[in-house]
C-alpha positions as a Python dict, from the first residue, in 0.01 Angstrom:
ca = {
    (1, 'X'): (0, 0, 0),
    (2, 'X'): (-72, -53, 404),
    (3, 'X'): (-31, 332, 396),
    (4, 'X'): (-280, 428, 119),
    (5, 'X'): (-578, 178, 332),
    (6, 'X'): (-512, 353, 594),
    (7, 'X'): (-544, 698, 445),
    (8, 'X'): (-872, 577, 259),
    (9, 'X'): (-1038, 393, 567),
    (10, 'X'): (-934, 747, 736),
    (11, 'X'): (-1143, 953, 482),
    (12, 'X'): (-1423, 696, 478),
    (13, 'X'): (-1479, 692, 860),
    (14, 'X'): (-1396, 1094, 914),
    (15, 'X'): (-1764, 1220, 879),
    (16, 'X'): (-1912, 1032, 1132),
    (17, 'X'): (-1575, 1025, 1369),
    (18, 'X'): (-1600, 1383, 1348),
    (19, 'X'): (-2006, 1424, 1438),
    (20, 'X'): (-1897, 1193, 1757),
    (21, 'X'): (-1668, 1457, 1835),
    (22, 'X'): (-1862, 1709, 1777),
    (23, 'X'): (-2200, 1618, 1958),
    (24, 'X'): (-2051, 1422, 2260),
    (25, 'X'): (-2059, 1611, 2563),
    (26, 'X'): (-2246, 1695, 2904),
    (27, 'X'): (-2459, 1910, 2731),
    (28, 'X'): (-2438, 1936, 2355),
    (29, 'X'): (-2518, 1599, 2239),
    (30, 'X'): (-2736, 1608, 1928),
    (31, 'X'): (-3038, 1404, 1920),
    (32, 'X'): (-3330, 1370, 1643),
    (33, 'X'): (-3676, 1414, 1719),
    (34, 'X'): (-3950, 1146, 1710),
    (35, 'X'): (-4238, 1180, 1486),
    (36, 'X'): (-4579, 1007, 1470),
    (37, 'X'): (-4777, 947, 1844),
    (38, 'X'): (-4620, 881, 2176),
    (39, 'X'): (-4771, 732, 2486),
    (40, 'X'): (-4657, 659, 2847),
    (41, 'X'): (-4556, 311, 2895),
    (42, 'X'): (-4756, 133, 3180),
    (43, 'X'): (-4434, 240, 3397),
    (44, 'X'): (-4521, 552, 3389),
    (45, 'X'): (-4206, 624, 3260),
    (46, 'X'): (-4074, 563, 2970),
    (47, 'X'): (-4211, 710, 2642),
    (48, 'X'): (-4374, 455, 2336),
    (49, 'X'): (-4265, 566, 1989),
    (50, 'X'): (-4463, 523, 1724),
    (51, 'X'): (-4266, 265, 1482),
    (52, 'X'): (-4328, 112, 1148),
    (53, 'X'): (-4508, -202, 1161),
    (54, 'X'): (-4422, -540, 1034),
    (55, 'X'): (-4413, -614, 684),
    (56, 'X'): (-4308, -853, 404),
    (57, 'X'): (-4221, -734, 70),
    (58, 'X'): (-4053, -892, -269),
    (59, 'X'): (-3731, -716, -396),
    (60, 'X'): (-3568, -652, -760),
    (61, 'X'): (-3386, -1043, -678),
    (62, 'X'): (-3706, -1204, -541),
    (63, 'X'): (-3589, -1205, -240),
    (64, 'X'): (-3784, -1136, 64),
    (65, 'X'): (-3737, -805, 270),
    (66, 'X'): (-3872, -809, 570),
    (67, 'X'): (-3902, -528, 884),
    (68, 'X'): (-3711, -820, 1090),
    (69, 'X'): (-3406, -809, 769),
    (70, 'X'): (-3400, -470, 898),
    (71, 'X'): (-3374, -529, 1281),
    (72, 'X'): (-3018, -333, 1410),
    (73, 'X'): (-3062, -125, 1057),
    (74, 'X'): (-3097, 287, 981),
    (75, 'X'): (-3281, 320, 657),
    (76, 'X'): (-3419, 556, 421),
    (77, 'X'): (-3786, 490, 313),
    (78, 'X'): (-3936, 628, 1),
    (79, 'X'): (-4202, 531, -272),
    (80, 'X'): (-4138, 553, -640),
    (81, 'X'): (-4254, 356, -957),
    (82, 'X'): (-4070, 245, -1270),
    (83, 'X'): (-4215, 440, -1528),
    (84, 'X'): (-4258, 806, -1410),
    (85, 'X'): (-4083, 1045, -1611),
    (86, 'X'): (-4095, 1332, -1419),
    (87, 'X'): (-3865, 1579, -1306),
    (88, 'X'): (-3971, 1477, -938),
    (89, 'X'): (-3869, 1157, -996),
    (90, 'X'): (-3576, 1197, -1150),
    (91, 'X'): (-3445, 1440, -902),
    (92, 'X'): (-3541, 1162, -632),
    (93, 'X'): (-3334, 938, -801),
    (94, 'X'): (-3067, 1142, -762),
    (95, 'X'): (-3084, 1228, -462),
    (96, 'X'): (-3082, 879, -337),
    (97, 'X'): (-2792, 835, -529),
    (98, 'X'): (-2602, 1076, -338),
    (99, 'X'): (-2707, 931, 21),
    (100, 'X'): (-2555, 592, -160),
    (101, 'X'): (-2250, 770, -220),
    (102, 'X'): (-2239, 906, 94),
    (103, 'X'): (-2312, 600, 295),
    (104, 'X'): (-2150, 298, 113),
    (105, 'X'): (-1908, 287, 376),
    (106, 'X'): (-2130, 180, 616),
    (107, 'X'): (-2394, 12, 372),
    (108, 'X'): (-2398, -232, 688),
    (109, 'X'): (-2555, 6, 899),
    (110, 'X'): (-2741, 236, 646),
    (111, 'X'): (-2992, 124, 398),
    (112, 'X'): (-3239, 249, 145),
    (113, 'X'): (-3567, 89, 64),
    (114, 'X'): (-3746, 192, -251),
    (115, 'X'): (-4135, 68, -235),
    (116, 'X'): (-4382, 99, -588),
    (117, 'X'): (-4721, 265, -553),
    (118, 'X'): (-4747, 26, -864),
    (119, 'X'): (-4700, -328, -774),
    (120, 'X'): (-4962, -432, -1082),
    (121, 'X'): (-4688, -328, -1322),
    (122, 'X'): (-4334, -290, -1109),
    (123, 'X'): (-4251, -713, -1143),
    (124, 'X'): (-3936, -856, -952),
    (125, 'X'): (-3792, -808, -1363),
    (126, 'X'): (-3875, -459, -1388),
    (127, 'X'): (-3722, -396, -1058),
    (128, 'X'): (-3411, -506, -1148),
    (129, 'X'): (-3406, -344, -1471),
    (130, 'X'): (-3467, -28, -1280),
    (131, 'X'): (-3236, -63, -1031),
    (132, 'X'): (-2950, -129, -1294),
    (133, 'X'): (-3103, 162, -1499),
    (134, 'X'): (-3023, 420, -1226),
    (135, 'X'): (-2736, 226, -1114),
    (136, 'X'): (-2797, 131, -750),
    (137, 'X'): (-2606, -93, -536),
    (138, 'X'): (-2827, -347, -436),
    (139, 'X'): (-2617, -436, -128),
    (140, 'X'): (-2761, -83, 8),
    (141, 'X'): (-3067, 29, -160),
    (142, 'X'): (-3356, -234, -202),
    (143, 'X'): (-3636, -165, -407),
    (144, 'X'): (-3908, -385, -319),
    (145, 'X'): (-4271, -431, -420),
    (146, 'X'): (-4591, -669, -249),
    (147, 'X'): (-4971, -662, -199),
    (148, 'X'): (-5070, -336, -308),
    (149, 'X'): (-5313, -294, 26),
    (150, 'X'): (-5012, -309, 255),
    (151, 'X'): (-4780, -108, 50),
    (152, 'X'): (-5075, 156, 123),
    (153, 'X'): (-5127, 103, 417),
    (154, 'X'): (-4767, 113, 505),
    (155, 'X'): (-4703, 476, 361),
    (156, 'X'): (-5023, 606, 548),
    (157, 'X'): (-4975, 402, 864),
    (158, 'X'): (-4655, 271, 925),
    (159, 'X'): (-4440, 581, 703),
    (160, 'X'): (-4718, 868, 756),
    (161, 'X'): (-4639, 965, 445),
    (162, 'X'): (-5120, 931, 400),
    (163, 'X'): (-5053, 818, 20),
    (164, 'X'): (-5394, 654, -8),
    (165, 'X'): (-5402, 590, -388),
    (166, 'X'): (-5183, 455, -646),
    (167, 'X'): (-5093, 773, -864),
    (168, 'X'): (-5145, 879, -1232),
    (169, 'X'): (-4917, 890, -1447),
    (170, 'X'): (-4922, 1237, -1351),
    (171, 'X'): (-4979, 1237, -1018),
    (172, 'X'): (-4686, 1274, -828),
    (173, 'X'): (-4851, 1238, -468),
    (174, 'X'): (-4548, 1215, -177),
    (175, 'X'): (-4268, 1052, -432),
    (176, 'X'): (-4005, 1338, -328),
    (177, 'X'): (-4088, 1238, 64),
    (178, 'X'): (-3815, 1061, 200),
    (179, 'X'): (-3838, 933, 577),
    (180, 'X'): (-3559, 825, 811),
    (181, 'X'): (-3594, 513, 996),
    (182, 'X'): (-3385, 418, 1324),
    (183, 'X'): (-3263, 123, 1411),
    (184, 'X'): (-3605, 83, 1633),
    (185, 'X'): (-3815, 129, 1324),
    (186, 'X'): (-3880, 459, 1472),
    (187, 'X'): (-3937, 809, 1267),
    (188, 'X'): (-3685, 1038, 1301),
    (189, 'X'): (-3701, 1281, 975),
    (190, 'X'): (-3891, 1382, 675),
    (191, 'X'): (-3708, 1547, 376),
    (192, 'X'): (-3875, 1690, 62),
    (193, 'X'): (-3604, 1516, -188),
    (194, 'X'): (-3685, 1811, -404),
    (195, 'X'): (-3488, 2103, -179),
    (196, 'X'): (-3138, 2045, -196),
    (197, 'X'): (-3118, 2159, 156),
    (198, 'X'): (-3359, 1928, 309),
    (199, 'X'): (-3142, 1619, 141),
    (200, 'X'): (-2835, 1759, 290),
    (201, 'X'): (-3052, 1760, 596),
    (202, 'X'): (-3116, 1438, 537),
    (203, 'X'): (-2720, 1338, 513),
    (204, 'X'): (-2627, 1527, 834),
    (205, 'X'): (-2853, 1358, 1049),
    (206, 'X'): (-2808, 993, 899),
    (207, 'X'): (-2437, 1109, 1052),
    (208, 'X'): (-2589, 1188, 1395),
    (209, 'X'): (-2766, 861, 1421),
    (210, 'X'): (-2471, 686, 1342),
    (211, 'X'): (-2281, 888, 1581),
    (212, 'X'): (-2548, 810, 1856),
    (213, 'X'): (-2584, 464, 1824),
    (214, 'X'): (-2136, 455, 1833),
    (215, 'X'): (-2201, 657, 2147),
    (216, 'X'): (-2489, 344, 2281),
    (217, 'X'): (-2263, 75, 2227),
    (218, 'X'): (-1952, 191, 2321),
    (219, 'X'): (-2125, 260, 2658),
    (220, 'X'): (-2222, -108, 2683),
    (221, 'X'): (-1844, -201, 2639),
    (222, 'X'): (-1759, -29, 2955),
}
């Protein structure tokens, strides 16, 4: 039994053991880029990201779901609502499903947050119809609605995703954009959940940022 743990915890941990080993180095360490406007500290030195602002949103529990819940967290930020049929939506859906799969393991560390362009009809019920519907697991992936002005404002500003109206029911507008966060609330990928490619994108740098931030603290051990 001790034997088969160990050979599970083994395969669970392997992807992002293996991106340690494989982007540690003098010179070949892999890091993400930062999107969004920079300026020079008043050092003169060091470099100010931009990073999501603060915000306080309801989820499918009525719970609250704050950007302070997420303090220490990497997540994946996209926009949806309950009703849309389409084949963007769906494929979004499943999509997210696979960084679930992926990133159980370390649903600690990684999270997904799911916000509605239509909080006049997404309720706290609906939400949690919804997220049993497509069969997410809440302790990862949150989907979360709120006052519809800073759910906005939040995609345009905080996201930069500019999604400046609620949608149609045939207006699709930036539901396959998916955006990585950093544990800093800081921008470091956008993926068109559409392209296969850019989701697998999506999974192999979740692995890098994991792999940097085991590189960070294992630094402040020594």
């Amino acid at each position: 039994m001790f034997k088969k743990i160990t050979i599970l915890l083994l395969l669970l941990t392997f992807p992002s053991v293996l991106y340690v080993i494989l982007t540690t180095g003098r010179t070949n360490f892999i890091h993400l880029q930062y999107y969004g406007e920079k300026k020079l500290a008043d050092n003169g030195k060091d470099t100010i990201y931009h990073t999501i602002p603060a915000f306080s949103l309801i989820n499918q529990d009525g719970d609250s779901v704050t950007s302070s819940s997420l303090d220490g967290k990497i997540y994946v930020a996209s926009y949806f609502y309950s009703d849309c049929n389409s084949v963007v939506c769906q494929k979004v859906t499943t999509e997210l499903l696979r960084v679930q799969e992926k990133f159980m393991y370390t649903c600690q560390n990684v999270k997904i947050l799911s916000h509605t362009l239509r909080p006049q009809t997404d309720s706290v019920p609906t939400l949690k119809s919804f997220s049993k519907l497509v069969h997410a697991d809440t302790k990862m992936w949150n989907f979360v609605t709120g006052d519809a002005n800073q759910l906005s404002a939040l995609a345009t500003n905080g996201y930069l995703m500019h999604a400046s109206k609620v949608p149609s029911s045939t207006d699709s507008l930036h539901l396959e954009r998916l955006v990585l966060i950093d544990k800093q609330k800081r921008i470091r990928g956008f993926y068109d959940a559409s392209n296969i490619k850019e989701v697998n994108n999506l999974l192999d740098d979740l692995k890098v940022l994991l792999a940097e931030y085991y590189i960070i603290e294992n630094e402040k051990k020594k």
